[in-house]
C-alpha positions as CSV (number, residue, x, y, z in Angstrom):
1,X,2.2,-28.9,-13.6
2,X,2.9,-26.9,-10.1
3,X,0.0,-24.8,-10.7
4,X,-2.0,-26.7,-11.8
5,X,-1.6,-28.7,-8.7
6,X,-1.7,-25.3,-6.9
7,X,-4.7,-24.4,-8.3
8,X,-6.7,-27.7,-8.1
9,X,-5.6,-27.6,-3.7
10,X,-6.8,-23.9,-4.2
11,X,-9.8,-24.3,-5.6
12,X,-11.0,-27.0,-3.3
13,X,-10.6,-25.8,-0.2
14,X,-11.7,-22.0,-0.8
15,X,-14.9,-23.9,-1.9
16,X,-15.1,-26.2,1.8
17,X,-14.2,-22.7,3.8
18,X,-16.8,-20.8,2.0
19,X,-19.5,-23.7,2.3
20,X,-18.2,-24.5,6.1
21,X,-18.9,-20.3,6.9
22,X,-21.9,-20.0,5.5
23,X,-23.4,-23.0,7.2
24,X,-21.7,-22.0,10.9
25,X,-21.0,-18.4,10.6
26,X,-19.2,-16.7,13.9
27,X,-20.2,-12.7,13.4
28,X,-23.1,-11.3,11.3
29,X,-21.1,-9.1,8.2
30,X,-21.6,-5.6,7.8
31,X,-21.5,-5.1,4.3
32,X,-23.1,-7.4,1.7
33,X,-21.1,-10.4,1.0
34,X,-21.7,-10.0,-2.9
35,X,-20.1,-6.5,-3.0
36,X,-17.0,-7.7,-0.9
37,X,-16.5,-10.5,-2.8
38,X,-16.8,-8.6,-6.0
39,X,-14.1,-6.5,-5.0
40,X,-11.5,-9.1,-3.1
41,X,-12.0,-11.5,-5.7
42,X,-11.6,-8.8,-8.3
43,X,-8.5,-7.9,-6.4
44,X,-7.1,-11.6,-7.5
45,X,-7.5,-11.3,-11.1
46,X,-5.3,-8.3,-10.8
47,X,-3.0,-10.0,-8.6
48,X,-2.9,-13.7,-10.7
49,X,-2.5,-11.2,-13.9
50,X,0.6,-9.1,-12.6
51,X,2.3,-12.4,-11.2
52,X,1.8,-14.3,-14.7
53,X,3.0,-11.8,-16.5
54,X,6.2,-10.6,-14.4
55,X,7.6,-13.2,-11.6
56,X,5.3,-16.0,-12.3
57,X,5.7,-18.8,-10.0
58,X,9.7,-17.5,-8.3
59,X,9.7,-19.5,-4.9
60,X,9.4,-22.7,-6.7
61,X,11.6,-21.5,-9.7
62,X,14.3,-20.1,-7.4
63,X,14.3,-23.8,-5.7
64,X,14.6,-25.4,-9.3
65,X,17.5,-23.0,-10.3
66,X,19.3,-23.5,-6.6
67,X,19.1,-27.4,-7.2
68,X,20.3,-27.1,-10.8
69,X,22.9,-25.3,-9.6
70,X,24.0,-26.7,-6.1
71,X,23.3,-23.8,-4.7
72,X,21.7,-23.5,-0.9
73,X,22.5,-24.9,2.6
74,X,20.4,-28.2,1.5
75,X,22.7,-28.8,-1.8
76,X,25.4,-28.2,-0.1
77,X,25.1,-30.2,3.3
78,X,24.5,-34.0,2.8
79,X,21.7,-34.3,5.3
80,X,18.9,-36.9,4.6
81,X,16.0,-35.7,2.4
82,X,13.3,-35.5,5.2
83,X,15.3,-33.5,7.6
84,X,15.4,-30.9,4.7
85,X,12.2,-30.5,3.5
86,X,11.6,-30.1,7.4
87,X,13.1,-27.4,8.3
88,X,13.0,-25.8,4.6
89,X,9.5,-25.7,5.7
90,X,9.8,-24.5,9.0
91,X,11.7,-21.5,8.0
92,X,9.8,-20.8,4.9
93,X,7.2,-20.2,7.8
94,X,9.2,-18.2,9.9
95,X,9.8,-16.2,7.0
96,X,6.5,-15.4,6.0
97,X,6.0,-14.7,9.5
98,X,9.1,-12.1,9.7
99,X,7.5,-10.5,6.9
100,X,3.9,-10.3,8.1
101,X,5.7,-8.6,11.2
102,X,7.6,-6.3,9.2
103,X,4.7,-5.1,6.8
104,X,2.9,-3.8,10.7
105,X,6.3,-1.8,11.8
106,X,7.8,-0.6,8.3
107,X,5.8,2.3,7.2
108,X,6.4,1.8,3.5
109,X,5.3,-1.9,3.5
110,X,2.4,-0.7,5.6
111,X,0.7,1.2,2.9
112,X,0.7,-2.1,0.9
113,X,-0.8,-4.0,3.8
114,X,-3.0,-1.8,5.2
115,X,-5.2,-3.3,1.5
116,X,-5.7,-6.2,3.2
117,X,-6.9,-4.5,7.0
118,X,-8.9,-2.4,5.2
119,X,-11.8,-4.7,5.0
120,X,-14.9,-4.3,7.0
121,X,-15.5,-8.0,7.4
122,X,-13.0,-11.1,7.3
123,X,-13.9,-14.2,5.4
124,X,-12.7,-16.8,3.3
125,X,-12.1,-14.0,0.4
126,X,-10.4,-11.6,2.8
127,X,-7.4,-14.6,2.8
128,X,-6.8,-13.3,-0.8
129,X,-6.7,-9.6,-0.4
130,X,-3.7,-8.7,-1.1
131,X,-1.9,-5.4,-3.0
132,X,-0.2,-6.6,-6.1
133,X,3.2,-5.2,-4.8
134,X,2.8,-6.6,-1.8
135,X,2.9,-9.6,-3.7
136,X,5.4,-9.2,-5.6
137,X,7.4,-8.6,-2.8
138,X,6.5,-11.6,-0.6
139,X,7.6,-13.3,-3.9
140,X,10.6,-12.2,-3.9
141,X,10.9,-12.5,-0.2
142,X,10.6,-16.2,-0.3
143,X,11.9,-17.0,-3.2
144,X,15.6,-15.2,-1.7
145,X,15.2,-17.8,1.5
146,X,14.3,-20.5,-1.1
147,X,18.0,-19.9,-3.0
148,X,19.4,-19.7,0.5
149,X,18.3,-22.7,1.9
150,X,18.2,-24.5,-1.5
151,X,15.0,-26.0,-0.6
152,X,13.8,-28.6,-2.5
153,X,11.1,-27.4,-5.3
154,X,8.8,-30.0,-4.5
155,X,8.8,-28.8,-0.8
156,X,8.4,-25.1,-1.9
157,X,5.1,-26.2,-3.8
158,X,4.0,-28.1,-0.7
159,X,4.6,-25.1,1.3
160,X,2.6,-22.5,-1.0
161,X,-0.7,-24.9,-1.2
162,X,-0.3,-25.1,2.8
163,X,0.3,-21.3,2.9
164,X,-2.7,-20.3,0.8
165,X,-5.1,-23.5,2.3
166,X,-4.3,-21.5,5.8
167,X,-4.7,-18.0,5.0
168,X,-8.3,-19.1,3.7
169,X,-8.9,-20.6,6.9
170,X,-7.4,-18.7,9.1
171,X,-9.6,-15.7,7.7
172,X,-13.0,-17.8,7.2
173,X,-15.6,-16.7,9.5
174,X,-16.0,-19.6,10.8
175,X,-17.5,-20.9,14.1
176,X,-15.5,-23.7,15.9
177,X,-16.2,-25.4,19.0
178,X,-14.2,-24.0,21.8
179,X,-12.4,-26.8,23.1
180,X,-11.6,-27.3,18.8
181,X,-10.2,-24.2,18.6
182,X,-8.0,-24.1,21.8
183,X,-6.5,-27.7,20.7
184,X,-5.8,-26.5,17.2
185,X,-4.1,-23.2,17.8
186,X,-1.5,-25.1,19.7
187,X,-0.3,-26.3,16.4
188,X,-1.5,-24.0,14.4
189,X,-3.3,-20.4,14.0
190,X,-7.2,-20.4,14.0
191,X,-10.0,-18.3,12.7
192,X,-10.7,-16.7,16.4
193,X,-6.9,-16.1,16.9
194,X,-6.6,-14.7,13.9
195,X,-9.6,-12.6,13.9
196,X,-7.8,-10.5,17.0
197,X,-5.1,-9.4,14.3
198,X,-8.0,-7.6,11.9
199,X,-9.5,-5.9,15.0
200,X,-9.3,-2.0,14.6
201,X,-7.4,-1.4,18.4
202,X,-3.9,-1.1,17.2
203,X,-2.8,-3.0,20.7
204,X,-5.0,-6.2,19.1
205,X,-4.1,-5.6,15.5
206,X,0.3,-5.8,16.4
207,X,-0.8,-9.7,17.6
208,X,-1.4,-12.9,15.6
209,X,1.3,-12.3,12.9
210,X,1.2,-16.3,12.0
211,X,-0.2,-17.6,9.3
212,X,0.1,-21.1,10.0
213,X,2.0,-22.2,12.3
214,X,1.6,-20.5,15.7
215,X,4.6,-21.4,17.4
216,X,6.0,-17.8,16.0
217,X,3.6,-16.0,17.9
218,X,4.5,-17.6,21.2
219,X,7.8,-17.5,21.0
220,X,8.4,-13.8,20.1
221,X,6.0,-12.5,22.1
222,X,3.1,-11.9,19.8
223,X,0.1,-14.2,20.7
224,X,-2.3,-12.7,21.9
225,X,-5.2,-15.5,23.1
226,X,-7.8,-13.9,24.8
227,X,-11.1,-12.5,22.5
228,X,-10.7,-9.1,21.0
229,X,-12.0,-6.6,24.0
230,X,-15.4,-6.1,22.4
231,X,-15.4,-9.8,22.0
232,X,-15.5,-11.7,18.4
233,X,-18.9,-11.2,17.2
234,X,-19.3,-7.3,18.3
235,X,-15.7,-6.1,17.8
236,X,-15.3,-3.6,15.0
237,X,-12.6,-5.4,12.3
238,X,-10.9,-3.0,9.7
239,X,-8.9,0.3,10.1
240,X,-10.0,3.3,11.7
241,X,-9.3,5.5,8.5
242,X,-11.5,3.9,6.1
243,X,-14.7,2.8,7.5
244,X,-16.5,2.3,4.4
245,X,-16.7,-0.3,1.6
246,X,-13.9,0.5,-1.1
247,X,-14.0,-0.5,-5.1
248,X,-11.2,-2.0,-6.6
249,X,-9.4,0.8,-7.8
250,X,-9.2,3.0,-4.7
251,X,-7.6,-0.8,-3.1
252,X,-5.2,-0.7,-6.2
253,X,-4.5,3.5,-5.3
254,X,-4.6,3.2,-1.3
255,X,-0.6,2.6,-0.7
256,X,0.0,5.5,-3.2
257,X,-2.9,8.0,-1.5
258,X,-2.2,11.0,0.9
259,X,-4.9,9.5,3.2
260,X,-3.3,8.1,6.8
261,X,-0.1,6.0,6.0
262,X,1.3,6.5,9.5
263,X,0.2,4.1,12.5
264,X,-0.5,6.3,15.7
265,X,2.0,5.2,18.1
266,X,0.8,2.5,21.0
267,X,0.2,3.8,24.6
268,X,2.5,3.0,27.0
């Protein structure tokens, strides 16, 4: 039942971000959208394969076990139901956030990351793109502050649909209004404010971690709110060591290549 729920939230709103881009695109893409999509998409069978048949769904099982077995700050502490699933919530996304950090500043979790940065163009089907170790990991990742908190199951599902819904956003080239934008990122991150994060200057890619909350970003220091320096619709978006389109199997080989793992150091 989770994910099926899961899937039907999924399903839905990749189709509104893809139909809301196309009609009121931000930047012109440089590669063909049919051969991106081919390839990111292609890149989620392999994930939704290697998940199924290893991890499967661990956040929300993790939850059930820790509520089976009274384990977690929530089963523990008899605090009312909403203040829980509030602040399970809250630190799920502080989590995720940690983690986004982390996979920028660790250089091992870099090569799995540096999948997703390597595209050319962001849209709706760059929110997927994603090594399959990478997430595996995140899996495990939440799924260990899941037990810890015992969250409620229910809240962890909620929390995924919201997670995937804003990474598909968040990516979608999308053009809002900007008096839209700059009220919404208040609250939460936005296509231009995320768009900074996928720029190739490494001072503008080491901003933006949030996925979708952007209260993280502000308070540790990472928001970054003015336009990438060659602006949003001219500013090159990908990583300097691989400026051309890659297949599927070079994405699947890329963390495990000889080709540049290490991040050249920011200027002072």
């Amino acid at each position: 039942m989770e994910a099926a729920i899961r899937l039907g939230i999924f399903l839905g709103l990749f189709v509104i971000a893809a139909l809301l881009e196309a009609a009121w695109p931000k930047r012109p893409l440089t590669v063909a959208k049919g051969r991106r999509w081919a390839v990111n998409l292609g890149l989620v069978v392999v994930d939704v394969a290697v998940q199924r048949l290893t991890v499967g769904a661990l956040a929300v099982a993790a939850a059930a076990w820790a509520q089976e077995q009274g384990v977690g700050l929530f089963n523990v502490l008899d605090a009312p139901g909403w203040v829980g699933a509030v602040a399970a919530f809250l630190v799920l996304d502080f989590a995720v956030y940690l983690q986004h950090v982390l996979s920028h500043r660790l250089p091992l979790l870099w090569r799995l990351h540096r999948v997703h940065h390597a595209d050319l163009d962001i849209d709706v089907s760059s929110g997927l793109r994603f090594h399959p170790v990478e997430i595996l990991l995140s899996l495990a990742w939440k799924a260990a502050v899941v037990v810890a908190l015992g969250a409620d199951p229910w809240v962890v599902v909620a929390f995924e649909a919201v997670l995937n819904g804003s990474s598909l956003f968040t990516h979608a080239n999308l053009r809002l209004p900007e008096r839209l934008d700059a009220a919404l990122r208040r609250l939460v991150c936005t296509p231009d404010m995320h768009r900074v994060h996928h720029s190739v200057e490494r001072a503008e890619t080491d901003t933006n971690y949030g996925f979708f909350l952007s209260v993280w970003d502000r308070l540790c220091g990472t928001y970054h709110a003015a336009p990438p320096a060659a602006g949003h619709e001219a500013a090159p978006l990908g990583l300097p060591g691989w400026r051309d389109q890659l297949g599927l199997a070079h994405l699947l080989a890329m963390p495990f290549r000889g080709e540049p793992a290490r991040r050249p150091a920011l200027e002072a």
